[in-house]
PyMOL CGO cylinders between C-alpha atoms (Angstrom):
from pymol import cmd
from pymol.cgo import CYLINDER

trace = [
    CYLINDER, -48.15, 37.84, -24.50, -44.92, 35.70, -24.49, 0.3, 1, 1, 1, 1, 1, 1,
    CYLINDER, -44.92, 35.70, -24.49, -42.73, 34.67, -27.20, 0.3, 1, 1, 1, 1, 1, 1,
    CYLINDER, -42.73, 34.67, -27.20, -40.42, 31.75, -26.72, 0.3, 1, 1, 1, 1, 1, 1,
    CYLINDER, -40.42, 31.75, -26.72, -37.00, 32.91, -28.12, 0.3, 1, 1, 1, 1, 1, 1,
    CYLINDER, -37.00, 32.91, -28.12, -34.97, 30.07, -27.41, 0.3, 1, 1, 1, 1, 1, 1,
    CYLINDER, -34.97, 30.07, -27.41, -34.30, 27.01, -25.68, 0.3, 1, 1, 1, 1, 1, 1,
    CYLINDER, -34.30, 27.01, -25.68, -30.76, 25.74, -24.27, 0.3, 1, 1, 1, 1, 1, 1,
    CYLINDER, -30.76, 25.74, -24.27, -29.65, 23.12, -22.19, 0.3, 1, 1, 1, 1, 1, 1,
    CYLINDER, -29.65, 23.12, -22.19, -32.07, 21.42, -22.38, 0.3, 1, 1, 1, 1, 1, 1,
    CYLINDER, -32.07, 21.42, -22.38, -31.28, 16.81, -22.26, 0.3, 1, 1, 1, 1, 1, 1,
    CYLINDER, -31.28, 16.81, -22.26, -32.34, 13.72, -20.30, 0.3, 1, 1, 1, 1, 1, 1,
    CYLINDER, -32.34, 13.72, -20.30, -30.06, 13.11, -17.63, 0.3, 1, 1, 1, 1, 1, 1,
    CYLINDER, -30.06, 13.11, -17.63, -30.08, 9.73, -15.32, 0.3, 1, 1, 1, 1, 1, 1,
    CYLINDER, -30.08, 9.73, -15.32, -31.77, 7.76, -17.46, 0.3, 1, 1, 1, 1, 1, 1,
    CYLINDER, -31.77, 7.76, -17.46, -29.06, 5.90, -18.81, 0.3, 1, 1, 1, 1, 1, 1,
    CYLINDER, -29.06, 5.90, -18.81, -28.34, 2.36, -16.40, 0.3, 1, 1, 1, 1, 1, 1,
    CYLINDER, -28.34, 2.36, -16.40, -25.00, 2.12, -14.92, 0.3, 1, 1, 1, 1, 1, 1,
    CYLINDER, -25.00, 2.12, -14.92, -23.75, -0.97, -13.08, 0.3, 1, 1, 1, 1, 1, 1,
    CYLINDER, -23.75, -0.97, -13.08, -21.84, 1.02, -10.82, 0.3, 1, 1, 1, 1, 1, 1,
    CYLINDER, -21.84, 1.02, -10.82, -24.85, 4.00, -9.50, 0.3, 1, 1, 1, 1, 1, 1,
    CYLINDER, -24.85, 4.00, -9.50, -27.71, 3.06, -7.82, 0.3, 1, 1, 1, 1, 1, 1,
    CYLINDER, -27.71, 3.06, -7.82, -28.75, 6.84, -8.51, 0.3, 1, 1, 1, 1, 1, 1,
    CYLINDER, -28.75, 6.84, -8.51, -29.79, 6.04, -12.32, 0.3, 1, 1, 1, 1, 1, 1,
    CYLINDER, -29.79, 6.04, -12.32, -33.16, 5.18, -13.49, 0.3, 1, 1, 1, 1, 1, 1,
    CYLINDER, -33.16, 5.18, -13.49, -33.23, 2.98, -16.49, 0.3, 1, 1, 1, 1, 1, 1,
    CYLINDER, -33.23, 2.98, -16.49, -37.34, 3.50, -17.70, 0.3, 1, 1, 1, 1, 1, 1,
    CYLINDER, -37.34, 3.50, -17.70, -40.26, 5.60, -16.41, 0.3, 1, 1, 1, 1, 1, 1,
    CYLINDER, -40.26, 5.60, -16.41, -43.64, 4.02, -16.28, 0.3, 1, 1, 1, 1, 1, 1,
    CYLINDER, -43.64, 4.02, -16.28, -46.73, 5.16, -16.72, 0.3, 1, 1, 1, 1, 1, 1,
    CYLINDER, -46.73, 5.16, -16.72, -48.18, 6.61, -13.52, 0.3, 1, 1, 1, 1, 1, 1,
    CYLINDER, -48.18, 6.61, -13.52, -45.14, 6.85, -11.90, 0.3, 1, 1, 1, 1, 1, 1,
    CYLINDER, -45.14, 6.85, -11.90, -44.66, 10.59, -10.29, 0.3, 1, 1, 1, 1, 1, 1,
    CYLINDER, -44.66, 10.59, -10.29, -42.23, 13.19, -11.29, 0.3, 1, 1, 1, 1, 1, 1,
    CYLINDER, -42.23, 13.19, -11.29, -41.52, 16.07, -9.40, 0.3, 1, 1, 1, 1, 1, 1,
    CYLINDER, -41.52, 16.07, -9.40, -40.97, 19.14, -11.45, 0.3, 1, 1, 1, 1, 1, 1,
    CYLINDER, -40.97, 19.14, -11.45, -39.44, 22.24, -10.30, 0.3, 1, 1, 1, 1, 1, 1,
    CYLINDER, -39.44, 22.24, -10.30, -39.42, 25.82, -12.16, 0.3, 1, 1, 1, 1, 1, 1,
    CYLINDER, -39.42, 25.82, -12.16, -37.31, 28.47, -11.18, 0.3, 1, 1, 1, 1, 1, 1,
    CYLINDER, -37.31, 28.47, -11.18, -37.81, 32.06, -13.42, 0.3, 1, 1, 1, 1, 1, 1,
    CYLINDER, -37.81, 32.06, -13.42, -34.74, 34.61, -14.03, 0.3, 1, 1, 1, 1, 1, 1,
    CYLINDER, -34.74, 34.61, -14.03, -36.10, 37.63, -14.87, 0.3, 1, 1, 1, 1, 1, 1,
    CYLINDER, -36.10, 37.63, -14.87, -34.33, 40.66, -16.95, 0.3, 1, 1, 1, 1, 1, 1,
    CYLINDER, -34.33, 40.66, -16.95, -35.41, 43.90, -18.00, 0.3, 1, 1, 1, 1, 1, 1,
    CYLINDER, -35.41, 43.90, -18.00, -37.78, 44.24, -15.59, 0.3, 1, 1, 1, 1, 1, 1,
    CYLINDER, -37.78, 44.24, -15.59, -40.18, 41.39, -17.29, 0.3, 1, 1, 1, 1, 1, 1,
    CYLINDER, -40.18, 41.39, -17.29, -39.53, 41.75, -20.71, 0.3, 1, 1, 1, 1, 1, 1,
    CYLINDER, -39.53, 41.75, -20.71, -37.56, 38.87, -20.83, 0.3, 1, 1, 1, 1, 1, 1,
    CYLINDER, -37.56, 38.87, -20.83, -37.70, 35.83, -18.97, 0.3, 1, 1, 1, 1, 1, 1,
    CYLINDER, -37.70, 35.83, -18.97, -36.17, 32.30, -18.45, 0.3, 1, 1, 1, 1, 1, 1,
    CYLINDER, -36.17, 32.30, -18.45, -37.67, 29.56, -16.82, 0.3, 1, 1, 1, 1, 1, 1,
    CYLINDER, -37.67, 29.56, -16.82, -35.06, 26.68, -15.20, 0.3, 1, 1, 1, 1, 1, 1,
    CYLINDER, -35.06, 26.68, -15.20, -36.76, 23.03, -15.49, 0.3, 1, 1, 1, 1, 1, 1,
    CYLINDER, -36.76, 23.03, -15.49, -35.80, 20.16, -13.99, 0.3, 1, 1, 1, 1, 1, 1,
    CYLINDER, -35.80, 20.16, -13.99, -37.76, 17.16, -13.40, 0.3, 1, 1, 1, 1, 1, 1,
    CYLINDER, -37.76, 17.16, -13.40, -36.77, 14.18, -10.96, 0.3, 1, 1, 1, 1, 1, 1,
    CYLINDER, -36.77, 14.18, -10.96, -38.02, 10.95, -10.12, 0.3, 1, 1, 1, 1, 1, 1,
    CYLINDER, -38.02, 10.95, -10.12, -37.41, 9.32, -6.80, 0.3, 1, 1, 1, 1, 1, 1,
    CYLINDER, -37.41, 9.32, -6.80, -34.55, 12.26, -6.01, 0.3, 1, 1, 1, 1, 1, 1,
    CYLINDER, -34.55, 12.26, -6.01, -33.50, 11.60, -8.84, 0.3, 1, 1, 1, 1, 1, 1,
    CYLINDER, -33.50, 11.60, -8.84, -32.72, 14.32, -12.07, 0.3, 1, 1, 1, 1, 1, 1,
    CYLINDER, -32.72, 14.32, -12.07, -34.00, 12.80, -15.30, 0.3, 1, 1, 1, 1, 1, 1,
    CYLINDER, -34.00, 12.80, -15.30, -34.01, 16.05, -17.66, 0.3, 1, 1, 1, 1, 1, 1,
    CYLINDER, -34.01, 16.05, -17.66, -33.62, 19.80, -17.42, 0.3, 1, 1, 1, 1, 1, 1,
    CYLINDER, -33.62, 19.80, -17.42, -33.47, 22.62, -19.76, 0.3, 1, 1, 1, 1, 1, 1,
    CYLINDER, -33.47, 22.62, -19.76, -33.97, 26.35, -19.46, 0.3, 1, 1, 1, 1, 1, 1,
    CYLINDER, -33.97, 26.35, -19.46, -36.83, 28.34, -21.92, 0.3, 1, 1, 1, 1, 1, 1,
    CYLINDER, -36.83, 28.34, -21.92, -36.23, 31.96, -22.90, 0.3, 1, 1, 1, 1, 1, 1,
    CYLINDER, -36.23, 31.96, -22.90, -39.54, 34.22, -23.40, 0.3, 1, 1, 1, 1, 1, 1,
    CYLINDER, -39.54, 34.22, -23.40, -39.62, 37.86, -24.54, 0.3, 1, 1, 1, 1, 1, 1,
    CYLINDER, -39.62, 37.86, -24.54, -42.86, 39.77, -23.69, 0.3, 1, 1, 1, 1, 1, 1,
    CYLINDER, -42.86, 39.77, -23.69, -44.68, 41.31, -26.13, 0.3, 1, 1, 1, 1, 1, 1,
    CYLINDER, -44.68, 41.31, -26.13, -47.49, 44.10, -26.10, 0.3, 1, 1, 1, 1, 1, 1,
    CYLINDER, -47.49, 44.10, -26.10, -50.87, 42.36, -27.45, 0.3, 1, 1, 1, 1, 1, 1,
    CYLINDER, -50.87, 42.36, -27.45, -51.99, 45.62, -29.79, 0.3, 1, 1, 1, 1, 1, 1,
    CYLINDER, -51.99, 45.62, -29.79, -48.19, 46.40, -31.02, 0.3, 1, 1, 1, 1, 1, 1,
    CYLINDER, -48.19, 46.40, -31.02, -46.42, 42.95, -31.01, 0.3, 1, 1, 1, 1, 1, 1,
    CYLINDER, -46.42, 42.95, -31.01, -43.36, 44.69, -29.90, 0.3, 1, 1, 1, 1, 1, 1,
    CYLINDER, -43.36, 44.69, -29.90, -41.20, 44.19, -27.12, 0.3, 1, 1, 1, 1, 1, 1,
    CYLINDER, -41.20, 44.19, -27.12, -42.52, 45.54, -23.67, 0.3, 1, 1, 1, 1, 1, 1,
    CYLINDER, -42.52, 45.54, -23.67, -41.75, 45.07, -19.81, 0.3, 1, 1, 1, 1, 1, 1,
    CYLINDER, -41.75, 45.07, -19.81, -45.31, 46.74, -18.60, 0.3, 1, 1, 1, 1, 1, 1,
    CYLINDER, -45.31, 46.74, -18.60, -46.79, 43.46, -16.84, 0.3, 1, 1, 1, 1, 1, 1,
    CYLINDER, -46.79, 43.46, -16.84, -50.10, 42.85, -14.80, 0.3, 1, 1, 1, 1, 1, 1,
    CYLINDER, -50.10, 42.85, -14.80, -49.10, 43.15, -11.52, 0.3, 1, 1, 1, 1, 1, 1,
    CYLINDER, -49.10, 43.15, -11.52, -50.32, 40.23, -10.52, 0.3, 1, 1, 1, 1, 1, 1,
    CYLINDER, -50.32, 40.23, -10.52, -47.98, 38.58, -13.11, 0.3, 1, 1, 1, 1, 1, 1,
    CYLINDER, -47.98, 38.58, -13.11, -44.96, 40.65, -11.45, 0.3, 1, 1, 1, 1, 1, 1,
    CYLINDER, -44.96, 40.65, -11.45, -45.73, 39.57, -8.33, 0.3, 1, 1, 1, 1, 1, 1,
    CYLINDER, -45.73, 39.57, -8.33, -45.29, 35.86, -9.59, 0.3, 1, 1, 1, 1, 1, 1,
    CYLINDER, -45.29, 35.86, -9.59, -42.12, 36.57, -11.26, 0.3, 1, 1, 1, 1, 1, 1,
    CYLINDER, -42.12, 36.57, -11.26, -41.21, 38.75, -8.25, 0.3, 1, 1, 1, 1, 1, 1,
    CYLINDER, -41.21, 38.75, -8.25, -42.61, 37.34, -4.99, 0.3, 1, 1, 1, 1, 1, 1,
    CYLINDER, -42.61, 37.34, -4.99, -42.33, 39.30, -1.46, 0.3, 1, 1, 1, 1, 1, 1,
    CYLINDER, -42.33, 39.30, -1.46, -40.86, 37.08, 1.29, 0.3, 1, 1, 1, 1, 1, 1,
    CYLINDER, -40.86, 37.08, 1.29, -42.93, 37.60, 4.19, 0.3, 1, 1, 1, 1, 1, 1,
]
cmd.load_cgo(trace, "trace")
């Protein structure tokens, strides 16, 4: 089980419409796709975890933020780093 521990960083960017950028985006609209991309740091060996978020429209960032987990054992509720493997595989991928 996971634990969110805190949040930082985390704001809208390029949404705000400047006369001088082309690059900004001044709404969203329903519909319209947005490309997120999540990148995890892992320390401890699993045990605690942040994932970096940043969503884009068009090539364009519109908000980011990074969320910090802490695993816990289900039966204790304490702090652990003994993951499925399947789960440290996805934190920890092989490059072929």
């Amino acid at each position: 089980m996971y634990v969110v521990t805190g949040m930082q960083d985390c704001s809208l960017v390029g949404l705000s419409k400047q006369e001088d950028s082309d690059d900004s985006i001044s709404t969203i609209l329903p519909g319209q796709k947005v490309q997120v991309e999540t990148s995890f740091v892992v320390r401890k060996k699993g045990m605690f975890i942040s994932c970096c978020h940043t969503a884009s429209v068009n090539r364009v960032r519109i908000a980011q933020g990074i969320v910090n987990m802490m695993a816990l054992d289900e039966t204790t509720r304490r702090p652990t780093n003994k993951l499925p493997q399947w789960m440290a595989d996805k934190f920890n991928p092989v490059n072929d």
